[in-house]
GUVOSE-575143 format. One record per residue (C-alpha): residue in one letter; x, y, z. Coordinates in steps of 0.25 Angstrom, whole numbers, plus 5000, padded with zeros to 4 digits. Layout:
<rs>
aXYZ;...
</rs>
This chain:
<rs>
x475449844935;x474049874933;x473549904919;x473050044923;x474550084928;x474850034916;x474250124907;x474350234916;x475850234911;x475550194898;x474750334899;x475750414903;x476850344894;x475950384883;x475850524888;x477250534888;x477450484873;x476450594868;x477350694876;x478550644869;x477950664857;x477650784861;x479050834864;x479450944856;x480950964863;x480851104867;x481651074879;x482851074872;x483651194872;x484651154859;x483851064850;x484750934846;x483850824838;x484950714844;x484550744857;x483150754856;x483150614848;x483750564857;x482550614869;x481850554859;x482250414859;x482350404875;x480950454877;x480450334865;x481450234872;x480850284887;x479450264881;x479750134875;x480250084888;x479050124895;x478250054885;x479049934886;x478649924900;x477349954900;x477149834888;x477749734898;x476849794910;x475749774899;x476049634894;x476249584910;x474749644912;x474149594899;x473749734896;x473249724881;x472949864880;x474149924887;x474949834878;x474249904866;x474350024872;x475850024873;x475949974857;x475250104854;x476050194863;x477450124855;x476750184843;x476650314850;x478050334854;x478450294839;x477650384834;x477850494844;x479650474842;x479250504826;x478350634831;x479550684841;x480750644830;x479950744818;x479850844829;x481350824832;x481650844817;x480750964817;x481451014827;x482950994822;x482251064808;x481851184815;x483151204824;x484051214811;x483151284803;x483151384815;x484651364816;x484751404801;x483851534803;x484551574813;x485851584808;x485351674797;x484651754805;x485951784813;x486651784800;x485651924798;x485651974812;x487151984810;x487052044796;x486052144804;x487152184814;x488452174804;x487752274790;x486552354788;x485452284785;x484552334774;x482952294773;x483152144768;x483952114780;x482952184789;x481852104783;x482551964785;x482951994798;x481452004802;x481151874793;x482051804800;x481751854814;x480151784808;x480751664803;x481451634815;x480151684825;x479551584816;x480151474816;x480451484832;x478751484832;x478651374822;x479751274826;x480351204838;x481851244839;x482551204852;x482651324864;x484051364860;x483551384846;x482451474851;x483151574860;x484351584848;x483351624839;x482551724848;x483951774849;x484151794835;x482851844834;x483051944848;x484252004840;x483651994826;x482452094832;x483552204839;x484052214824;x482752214818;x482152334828;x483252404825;x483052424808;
</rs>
């Protein structure tokens, strides 16, 4: 294999790493962190594969600086799994805080459609419609997440217009 098919993979395997680090899993419509852990290691094991063949097709052509090259892109996909794994953890974060604002924010819709409301309740059922705006804005949440809270928020309005 000559050396310049050689690093024409080598480019796009790199290419590929950096979209991999890149991911940010918003094609998953319920967020589950085992699952996308486990995306996570398959892609690093498909990479590593890759490498591993391309270092033997390296070492058969004496290719000294495809060899170097394929040491640095090891680092890369190391250091690009620790970037995706925060992000996963970010991502788990947000989902339960999200979780947890949103069963208070039914708790009040409910409280809205059960009693009478007086002012206080009106003015934290527009702070939670905020927060929850905001946090959809500020933080990735899977899909699922997303349209439950635009939902809640949908329903949270109706009540809201009508005081």
């Amino acid at each position: 294999m000559p050396n310049d098919i050689l690093y024409d993979a080598l480019e796009d395997l790199s290419k590929a790493i950096h979209r991999f680090e890149m991911m940010d899993f918003t094609d998953m419509k319920v967020w589950d962190e085992s699952i996308a852990k486990s995306r996570i290691e398959m892609m690093v094991e498909n990479f590593e594969i890759a490498l591993h063949e391309a270092e033997k097709i390296a070492k058969n052509n004496h290719s000294m600086g495809a060899l170097k090259r394929i040491q640095m892109m090891q680092q890369q996909i190391d250091s690009s799994k620790l970037v995706v794994l925060e992000r996963i953890e970010r991502i788990s974060t947000s989902e339960k805080n999200l979780i947890t604002l949103l069963k208070a924010f039914e708790a009040l819709i409910i409280k809205f459609e059960l009693t009478t409301p007086d002012d206080s309740d009106i003015a934290r059922l527009r702070s939670m419609m905020y927060r929850v705006e905001t946090h959809l804005r500020e933080r990735p949440v899977s899909e699922n997440s997303v349209q439950r809270a635009k939902n809640i928020i949908n329903r949270a309005r109706n009540i809201y217009s009508s005081y």
